[in-house]
N, CA and C of each residue as an Amber inpcrd file, in Angstrom:
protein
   603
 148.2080000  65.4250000  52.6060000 148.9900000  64.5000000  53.4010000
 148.4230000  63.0820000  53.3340000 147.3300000  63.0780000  53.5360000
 146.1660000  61.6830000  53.2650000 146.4500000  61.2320000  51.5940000
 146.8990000  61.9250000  51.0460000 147.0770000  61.2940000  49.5690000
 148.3820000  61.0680000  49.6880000 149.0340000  61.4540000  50.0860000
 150.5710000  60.7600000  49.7690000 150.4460000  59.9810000  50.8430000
 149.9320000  59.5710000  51.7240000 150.1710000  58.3340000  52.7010000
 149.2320000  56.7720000  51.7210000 148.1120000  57.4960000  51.0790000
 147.6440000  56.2610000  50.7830000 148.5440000  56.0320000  49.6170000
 149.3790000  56.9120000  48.7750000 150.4530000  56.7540000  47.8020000
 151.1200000  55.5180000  48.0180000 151.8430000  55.8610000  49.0630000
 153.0270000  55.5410000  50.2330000 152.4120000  54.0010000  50.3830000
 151.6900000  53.8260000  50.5630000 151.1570000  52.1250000  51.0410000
 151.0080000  51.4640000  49.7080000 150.0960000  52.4160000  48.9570000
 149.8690000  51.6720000  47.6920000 151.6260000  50.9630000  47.0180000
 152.3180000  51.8690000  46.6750000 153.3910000  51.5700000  46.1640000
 154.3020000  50.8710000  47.6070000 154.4100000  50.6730000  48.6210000
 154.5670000  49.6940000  49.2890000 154.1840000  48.1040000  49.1800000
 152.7790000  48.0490000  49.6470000 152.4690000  46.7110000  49.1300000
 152.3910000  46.4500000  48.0240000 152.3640000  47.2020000  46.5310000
 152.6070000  46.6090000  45.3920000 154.0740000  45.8600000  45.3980000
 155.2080000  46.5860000  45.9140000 156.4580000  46.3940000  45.9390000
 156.4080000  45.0960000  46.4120000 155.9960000  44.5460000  47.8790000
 156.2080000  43.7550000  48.3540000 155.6320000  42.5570000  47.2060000
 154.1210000  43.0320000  46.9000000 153.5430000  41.9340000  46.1710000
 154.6200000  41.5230000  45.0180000 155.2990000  42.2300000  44.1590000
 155.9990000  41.9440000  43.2400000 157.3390000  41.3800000  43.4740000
 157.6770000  41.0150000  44.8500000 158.5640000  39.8040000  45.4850000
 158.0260000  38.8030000  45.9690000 156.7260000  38.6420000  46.3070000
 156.0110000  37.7530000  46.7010000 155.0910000  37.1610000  46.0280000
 155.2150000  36.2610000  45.1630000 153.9230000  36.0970000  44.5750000
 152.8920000  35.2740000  45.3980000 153.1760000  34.7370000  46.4180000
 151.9340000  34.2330000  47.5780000 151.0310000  35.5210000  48.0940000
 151.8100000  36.2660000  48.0730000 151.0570000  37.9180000  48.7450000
 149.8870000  37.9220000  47.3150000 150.7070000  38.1710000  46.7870000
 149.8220000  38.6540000  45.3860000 148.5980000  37.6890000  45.3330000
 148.9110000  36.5170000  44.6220000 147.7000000  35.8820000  45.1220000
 146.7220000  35.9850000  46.2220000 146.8980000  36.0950000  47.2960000
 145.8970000  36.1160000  48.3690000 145.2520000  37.6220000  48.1670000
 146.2720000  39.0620000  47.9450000 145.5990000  40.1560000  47.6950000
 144.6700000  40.0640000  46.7400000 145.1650000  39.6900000  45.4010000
 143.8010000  39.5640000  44.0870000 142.5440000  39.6660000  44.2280000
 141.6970000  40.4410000  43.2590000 140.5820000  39.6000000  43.3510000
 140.3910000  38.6240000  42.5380000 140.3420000  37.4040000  42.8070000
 139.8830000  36.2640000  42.5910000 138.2740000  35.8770000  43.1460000
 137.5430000  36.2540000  42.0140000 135.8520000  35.8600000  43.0290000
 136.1000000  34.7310000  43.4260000 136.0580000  34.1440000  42.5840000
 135.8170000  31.9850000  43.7450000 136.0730000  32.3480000  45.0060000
 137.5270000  33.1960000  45.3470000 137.9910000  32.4710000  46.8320000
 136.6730000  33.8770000  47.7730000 136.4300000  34.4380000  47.2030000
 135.6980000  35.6730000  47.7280000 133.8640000  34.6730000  47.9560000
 133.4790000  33.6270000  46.7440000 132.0970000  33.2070000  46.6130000
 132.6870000  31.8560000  47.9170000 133.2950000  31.4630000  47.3280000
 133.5900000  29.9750000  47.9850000 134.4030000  30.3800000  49.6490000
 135.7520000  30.6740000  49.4050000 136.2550000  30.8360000  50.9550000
 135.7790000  32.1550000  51.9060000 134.8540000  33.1790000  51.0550000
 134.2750000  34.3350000  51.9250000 135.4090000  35.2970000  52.3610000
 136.4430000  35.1850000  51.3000000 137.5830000  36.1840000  51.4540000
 137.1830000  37.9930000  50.9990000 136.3350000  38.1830000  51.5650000
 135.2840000  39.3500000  51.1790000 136.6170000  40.7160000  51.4570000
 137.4080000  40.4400000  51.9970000 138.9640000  41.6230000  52.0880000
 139.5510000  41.5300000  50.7450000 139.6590000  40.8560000  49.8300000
 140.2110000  40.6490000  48.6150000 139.1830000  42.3450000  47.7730000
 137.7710000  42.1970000  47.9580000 137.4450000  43.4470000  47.1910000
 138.2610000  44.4310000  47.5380000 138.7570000  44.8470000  48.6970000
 139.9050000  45.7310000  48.9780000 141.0260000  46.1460000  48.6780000
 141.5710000  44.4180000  49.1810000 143.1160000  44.7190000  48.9360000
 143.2960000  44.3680000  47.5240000 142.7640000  44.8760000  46.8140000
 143.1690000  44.3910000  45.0900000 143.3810000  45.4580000  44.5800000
 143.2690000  46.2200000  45.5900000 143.0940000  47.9910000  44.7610000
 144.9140000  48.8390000  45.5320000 145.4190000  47.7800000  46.3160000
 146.5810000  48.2520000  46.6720000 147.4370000  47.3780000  45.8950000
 147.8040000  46.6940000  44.6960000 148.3910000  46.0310000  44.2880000
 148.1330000  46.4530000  42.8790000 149.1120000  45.7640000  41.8640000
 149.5110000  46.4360000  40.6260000 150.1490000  45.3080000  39.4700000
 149.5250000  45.5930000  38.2230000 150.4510000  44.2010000  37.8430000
 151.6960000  44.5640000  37.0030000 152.4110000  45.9670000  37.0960000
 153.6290000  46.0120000  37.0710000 154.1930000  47.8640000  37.0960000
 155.2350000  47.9230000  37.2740000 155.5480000  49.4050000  37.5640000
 154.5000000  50.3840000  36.6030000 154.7500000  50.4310000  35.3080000
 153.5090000  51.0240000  34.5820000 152.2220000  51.2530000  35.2830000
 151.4810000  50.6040000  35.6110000 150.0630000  50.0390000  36.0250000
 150.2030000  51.4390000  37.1080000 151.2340000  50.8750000  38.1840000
 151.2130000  51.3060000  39.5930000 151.7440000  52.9770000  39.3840000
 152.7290000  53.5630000  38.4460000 153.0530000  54.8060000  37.8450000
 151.8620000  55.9070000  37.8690000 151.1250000  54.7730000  36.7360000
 149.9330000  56.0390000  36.2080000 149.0800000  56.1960000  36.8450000
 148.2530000  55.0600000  37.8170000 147.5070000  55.4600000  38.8900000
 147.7750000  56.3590000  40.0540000 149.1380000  56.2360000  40.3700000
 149.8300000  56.5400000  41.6480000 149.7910000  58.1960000  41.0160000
 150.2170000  58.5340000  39.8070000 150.7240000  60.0210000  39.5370000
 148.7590000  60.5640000  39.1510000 148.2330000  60.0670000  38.8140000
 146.9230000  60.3720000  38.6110000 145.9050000  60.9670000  40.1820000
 147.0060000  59.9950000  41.2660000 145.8770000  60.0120000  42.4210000
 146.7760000  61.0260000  42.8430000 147.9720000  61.5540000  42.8810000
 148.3560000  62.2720000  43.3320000 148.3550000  63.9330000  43.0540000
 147.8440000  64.0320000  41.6990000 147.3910000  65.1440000  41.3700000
 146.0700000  65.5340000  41.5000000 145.2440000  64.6380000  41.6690000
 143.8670000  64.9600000  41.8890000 143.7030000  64.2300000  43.1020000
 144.2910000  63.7680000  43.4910000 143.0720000  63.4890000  44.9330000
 143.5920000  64.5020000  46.0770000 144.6370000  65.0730000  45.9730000
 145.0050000  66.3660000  47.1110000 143.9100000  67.6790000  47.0150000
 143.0960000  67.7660000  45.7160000 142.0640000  68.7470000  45.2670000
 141.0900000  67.9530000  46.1020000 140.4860000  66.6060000  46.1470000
 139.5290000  66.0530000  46.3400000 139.7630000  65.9260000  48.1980000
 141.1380000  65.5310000  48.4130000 141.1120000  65.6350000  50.1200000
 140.7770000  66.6980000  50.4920000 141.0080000  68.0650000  50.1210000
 140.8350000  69.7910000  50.0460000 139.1970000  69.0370000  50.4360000
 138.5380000  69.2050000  49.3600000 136.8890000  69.8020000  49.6550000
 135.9010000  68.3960000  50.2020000 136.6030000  67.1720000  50.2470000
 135.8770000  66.1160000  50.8830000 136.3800000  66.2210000  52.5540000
 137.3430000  66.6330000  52.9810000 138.0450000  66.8520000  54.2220000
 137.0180000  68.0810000  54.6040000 136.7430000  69.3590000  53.5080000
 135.9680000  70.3280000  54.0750000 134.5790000  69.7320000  54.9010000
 134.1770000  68.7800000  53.7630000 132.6070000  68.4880000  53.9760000
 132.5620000  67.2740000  54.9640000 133.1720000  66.2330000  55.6920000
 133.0180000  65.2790000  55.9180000 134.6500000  65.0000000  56.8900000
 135.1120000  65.7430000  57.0630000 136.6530000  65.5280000  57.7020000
 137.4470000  65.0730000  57.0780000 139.3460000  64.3850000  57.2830000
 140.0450000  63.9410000  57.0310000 139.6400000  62.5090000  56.4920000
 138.9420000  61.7900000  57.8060000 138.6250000  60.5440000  58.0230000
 138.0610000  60.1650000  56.8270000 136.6710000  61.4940000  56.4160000
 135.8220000  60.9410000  55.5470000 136.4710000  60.8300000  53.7800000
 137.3640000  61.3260000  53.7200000 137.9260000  61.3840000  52.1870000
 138.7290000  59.9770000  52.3740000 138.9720000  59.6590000  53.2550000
 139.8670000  58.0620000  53.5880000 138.9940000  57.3890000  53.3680000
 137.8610000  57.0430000  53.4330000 136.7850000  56.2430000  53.5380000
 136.1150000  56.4620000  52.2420000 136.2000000  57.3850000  51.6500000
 135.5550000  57.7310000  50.0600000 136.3020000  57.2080000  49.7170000
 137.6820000  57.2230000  49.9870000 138.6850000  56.3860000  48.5400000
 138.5810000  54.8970000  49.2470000 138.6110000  54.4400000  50.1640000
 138.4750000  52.7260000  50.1650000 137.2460000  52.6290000  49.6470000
 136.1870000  53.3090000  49.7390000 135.1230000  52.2140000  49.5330000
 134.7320000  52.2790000  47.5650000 135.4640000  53.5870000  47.5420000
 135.7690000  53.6910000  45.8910000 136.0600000  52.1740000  45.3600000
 137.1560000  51.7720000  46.0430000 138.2470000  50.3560000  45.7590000
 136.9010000  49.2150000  45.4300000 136.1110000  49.6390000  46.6780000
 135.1890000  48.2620000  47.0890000 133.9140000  48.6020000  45.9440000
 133.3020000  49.6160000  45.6770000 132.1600000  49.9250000  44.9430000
 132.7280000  49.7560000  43.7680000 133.5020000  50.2880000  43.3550000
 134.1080000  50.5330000  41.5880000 134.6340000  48.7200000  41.2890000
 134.1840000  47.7480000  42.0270000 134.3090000  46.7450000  41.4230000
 133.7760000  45.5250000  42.1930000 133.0300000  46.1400000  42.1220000
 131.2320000  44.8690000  42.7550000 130.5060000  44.5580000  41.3160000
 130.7280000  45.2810000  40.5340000 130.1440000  44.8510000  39.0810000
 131.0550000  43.9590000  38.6730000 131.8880000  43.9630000  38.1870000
 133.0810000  42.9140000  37.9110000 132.7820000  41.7080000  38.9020000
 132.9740000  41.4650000  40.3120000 132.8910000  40.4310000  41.0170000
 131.3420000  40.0730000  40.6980000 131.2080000  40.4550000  40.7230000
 129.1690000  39.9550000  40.3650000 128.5970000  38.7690000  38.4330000
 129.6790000  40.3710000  37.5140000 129.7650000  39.1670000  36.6070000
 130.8600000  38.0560000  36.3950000 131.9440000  38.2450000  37.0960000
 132.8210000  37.0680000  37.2140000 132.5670000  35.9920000  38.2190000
 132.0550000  36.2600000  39.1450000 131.6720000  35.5150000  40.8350000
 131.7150000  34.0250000  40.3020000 131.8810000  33.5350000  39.0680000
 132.1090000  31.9210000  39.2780000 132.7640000  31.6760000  38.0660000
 133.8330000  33.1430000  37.7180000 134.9080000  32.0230000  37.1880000
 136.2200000  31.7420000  37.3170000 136.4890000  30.8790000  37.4340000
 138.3450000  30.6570000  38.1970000 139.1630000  30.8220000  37.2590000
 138.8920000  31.3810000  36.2460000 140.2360000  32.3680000  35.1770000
 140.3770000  33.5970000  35.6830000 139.2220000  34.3320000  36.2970000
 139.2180000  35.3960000  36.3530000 140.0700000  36.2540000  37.5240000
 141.1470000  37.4590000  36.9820000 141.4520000  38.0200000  37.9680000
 141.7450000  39.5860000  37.4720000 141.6850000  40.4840000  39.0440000
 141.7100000  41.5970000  38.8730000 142.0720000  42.6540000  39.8520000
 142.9480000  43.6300000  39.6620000 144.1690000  44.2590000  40.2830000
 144.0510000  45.8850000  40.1360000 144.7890000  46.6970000  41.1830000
 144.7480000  47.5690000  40.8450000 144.0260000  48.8580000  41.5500000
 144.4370000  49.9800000  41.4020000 143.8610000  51.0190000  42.4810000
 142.8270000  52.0780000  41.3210000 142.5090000  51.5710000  39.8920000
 141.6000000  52.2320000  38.5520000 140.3950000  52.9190000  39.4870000
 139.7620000  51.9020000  40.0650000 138.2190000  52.3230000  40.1250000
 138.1630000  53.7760000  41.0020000 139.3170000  53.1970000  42.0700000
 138.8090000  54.1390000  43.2070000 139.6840000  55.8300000  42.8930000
 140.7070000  55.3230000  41.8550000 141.4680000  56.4690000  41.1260000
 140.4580000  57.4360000  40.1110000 139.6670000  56.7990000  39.4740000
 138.5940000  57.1040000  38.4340000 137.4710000  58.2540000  39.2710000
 137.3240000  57.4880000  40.8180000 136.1790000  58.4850000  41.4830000
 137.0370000  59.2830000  41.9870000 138.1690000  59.4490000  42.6300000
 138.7840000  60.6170000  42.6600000 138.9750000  61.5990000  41.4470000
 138.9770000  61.2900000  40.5580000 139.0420000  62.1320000  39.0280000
 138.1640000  62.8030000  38.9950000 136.7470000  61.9830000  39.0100000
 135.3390000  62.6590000  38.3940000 135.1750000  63.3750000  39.9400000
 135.6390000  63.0150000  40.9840000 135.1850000  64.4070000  41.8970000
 135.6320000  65.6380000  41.7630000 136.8060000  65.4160000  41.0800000
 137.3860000  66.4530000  40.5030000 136.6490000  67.3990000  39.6950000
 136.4890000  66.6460000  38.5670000 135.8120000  67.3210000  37.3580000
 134.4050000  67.4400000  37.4880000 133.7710000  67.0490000  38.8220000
 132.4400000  67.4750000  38.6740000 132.3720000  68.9370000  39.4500000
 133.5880000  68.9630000  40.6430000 133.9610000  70.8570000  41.0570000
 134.7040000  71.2490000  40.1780000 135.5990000  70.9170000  39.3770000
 136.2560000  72.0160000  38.2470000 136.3230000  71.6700000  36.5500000
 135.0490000  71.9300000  36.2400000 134.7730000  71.2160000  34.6240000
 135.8190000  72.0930000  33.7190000 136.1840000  73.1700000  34.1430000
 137.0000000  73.6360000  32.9220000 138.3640000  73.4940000  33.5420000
 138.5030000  73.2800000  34.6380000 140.1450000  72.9740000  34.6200000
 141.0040000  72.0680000  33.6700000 142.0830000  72.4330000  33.2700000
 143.1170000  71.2970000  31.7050000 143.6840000  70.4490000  32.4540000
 142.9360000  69.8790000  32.2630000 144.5710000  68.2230000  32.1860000
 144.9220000  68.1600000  30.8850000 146.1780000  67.6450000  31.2470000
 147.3490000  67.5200000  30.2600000 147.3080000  65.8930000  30.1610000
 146.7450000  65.3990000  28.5720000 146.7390000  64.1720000  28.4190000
 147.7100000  64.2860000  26.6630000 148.8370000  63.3330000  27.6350000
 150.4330000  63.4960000  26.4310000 150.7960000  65.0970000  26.3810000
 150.6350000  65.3790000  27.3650000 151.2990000  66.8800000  27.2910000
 149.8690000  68.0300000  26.2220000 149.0910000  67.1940000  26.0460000
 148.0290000  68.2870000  25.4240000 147.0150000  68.8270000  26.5290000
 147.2490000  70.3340000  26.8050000 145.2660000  70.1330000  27.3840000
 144.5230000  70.0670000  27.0260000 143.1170000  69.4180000  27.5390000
 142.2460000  69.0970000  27.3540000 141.3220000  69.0050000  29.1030000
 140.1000000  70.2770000  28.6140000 139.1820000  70.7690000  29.4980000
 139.0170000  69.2770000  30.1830000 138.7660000  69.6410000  31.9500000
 138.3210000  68.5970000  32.6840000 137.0040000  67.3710000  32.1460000
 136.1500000  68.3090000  32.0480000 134.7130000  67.9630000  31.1190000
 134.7680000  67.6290000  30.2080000 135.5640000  67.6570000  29.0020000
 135.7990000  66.7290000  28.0270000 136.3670000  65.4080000  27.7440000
 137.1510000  65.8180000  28.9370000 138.6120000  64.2680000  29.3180000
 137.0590000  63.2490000  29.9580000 136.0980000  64.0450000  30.4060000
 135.2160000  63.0940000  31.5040000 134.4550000  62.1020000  30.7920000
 133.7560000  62.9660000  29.3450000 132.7640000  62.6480000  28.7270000
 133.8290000  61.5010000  27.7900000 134.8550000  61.7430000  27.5060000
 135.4450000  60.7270000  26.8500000 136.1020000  59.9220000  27.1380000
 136.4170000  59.9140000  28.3070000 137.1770000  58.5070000  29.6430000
 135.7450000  57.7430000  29.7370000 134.2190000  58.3050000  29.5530000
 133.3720000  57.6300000  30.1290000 132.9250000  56.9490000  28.6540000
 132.7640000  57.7500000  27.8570000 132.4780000  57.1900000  25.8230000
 133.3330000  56.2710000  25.7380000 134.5730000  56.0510000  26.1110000
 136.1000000  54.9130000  25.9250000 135.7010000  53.9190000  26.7680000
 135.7690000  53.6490000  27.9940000 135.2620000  52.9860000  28.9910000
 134.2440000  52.3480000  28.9240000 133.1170000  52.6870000  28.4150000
 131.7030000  51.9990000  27.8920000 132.2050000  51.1320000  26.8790000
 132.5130000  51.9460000  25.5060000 132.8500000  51.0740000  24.4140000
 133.8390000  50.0220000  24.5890000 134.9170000  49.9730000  25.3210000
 135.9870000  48.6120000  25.6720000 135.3800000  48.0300000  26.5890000
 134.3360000  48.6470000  27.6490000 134.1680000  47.3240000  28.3920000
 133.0500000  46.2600000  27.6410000 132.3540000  47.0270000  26.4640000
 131.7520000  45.7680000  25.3600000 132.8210000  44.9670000  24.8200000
 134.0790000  45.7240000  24.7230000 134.4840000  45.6300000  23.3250000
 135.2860000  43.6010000  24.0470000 135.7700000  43.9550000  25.0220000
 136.9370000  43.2540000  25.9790000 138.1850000  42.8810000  25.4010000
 138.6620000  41.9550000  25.7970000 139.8930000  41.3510000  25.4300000
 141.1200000  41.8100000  25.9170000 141.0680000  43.7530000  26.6220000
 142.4270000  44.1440000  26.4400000 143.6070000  43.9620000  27.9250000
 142.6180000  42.9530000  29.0180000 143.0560000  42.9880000  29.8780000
 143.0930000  43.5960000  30.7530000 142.3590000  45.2050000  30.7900000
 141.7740000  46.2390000  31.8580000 140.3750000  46.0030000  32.0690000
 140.2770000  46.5680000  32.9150000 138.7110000  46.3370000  33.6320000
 138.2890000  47.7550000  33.5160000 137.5560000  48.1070000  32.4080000
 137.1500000  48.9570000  32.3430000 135.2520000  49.4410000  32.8740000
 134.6470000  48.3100000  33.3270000 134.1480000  48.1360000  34.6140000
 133.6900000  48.9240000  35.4770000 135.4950000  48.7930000  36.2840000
 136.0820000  49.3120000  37.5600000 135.7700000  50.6580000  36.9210000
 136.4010000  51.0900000  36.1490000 136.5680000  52.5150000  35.4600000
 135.0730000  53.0850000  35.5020000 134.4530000  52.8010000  34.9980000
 132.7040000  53.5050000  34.7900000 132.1490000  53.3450000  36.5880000
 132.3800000  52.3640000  37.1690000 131.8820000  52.1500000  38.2410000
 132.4560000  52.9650000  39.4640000 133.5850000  53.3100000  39.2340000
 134.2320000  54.2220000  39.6660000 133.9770000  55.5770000  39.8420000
 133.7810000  56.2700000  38.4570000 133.3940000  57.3480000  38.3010000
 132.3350000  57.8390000  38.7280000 131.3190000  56.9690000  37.9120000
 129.9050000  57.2080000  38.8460000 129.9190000  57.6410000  40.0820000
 130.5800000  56.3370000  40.7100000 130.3760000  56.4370000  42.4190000
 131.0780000  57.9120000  42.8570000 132.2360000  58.3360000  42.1110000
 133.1640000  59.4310000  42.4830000 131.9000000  61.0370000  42.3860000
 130.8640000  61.0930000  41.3490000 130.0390000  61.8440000  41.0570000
 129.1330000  61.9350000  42.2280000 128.4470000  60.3580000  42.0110000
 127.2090000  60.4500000  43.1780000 127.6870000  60.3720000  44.9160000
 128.7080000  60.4230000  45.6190000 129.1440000  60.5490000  46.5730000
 129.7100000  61.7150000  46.8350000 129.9630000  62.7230000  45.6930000
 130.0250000  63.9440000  45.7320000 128.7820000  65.2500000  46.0290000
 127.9030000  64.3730000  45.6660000 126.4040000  64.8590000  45.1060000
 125.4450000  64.5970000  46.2530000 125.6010000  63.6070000  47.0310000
 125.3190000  63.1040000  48.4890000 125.6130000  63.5040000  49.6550000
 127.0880000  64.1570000  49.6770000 127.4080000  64.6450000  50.8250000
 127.9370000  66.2900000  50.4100000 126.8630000  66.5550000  49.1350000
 126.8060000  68.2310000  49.2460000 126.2370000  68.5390000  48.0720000
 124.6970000  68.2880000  48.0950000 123.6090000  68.4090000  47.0800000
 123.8260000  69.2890000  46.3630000 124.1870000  70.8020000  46.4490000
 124.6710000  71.8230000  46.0380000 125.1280000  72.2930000  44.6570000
 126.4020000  70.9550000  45.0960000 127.8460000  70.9770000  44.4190000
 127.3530000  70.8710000  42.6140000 125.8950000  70.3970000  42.6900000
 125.0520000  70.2430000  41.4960000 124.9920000  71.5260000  40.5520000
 124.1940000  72.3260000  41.4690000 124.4780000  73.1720000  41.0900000
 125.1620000  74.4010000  40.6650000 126.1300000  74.3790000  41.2850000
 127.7340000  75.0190000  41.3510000 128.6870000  74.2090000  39.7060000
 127.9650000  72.8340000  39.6620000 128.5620000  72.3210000  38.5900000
 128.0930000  73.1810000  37.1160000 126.6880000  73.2570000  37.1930000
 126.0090000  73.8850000  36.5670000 126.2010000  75.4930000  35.5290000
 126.5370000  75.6860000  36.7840000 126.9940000  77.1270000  37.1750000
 128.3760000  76.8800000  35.8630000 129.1120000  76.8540000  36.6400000
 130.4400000  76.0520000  36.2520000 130.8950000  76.2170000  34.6890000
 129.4350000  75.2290000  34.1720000 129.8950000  74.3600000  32.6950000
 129.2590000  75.4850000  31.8020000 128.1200000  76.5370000  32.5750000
 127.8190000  77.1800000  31.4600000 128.6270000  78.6660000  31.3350000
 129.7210000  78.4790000  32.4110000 130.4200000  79.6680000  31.6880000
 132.0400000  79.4560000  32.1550000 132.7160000  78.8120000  31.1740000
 133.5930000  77.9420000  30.6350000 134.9720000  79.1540000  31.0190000
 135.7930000  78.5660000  31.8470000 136.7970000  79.5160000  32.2410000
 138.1490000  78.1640000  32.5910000 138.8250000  78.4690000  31.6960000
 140.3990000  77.4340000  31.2120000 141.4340000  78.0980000  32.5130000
 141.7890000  76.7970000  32.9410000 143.1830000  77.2260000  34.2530000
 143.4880000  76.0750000  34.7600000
């Protein structure tokens, strides 16, 4: 229910933003106005906004298949509240690296719900390494999609140019792992467990 409500907003205020372009602007992250005017809510609200139906599609259908698994066992360990609070601060952690190396330049901008979508993923795949996702209709084991969203992600965020923040993406994940790993030391070993005896579903 907590995932289709944060759905529900996300694709709300994108909507609005994409009639408003004053909204949009002020949501962005734009470091300057974050270094200079102390608009420190922009790390936030940048993660409810989208820079066009595409963008807002694949995140939105991504969070909605995996983060109802992730409300399941973060709701177990930590309540409702606390899986609400894993995915905002996803928004805010999965792109403090980005604001840190951009923080003084006024070209720079950046959008989007990636980072905190990315740590919902890898919480996923760090409780179910052999579960398939279907990437273009192929499966492909949880644990493999991980190791190579994270091999892709490294290499473009050297590579740049393509207009994603792939960043957000690594910074994301991480955080989605080690906040899993924090509020249920365990889950380590259960992963463990897990990867060395490989069961497809």
């Amino acid at each position: 229910m907590l995932t289709l409500i944060l759905i529900a907003v996300t694709v709300l205020v994108t909507w609005l933003a994409f009639n408003n372009p004053r909204l949009l602007e002020r949501l962005i992250l734009w470091p300057p106005a974050i270094d200079r005017k102390h608009q420190y809510d922009r790390l936030l609200t940048h993660g409810f906004i989208h820079a066009d139906w595409q963008h807002l599609l694949f995140n939105m259908i991504t969070l909605f298949f995996f983060g109802r698994f992730a409300e399941q066992v973060i709701g177990s360990m930590i309540g409702p509240v606390g899986y609400v609070l894993f995915y905002l601060s996803a928004i805010v952690i999965a792109i403090l690296p980005t604001y840190l190396r951009h923080r003084h330049d006024v070209q720079y901008r950046s959008l989007g719900a990636s980072g905190a979508v990315s740590a919902v993923l890898f919480a996923f795949i760090l409780v179910q390494p052999w579960s398939l996702i279907f990437v273009f209709f192929l499966p492909v084991p949880a644990i493999l999609y991980g190791v190579f969203y994270v091999g892709y992600s490294f290499w473009m965020d050297r590579q740049g140019g393509d207009n994603t923040n792939h960043s957000a993406h690594l910074s994301g994940a991480i955080y989605g792992v080690l906040f899993m790993l924090l509020m249920e030391p365990r889950i380590a070993g259960v992963f463990l467990e897990r990867l060395a005896s490989p069961s497809f579903g």
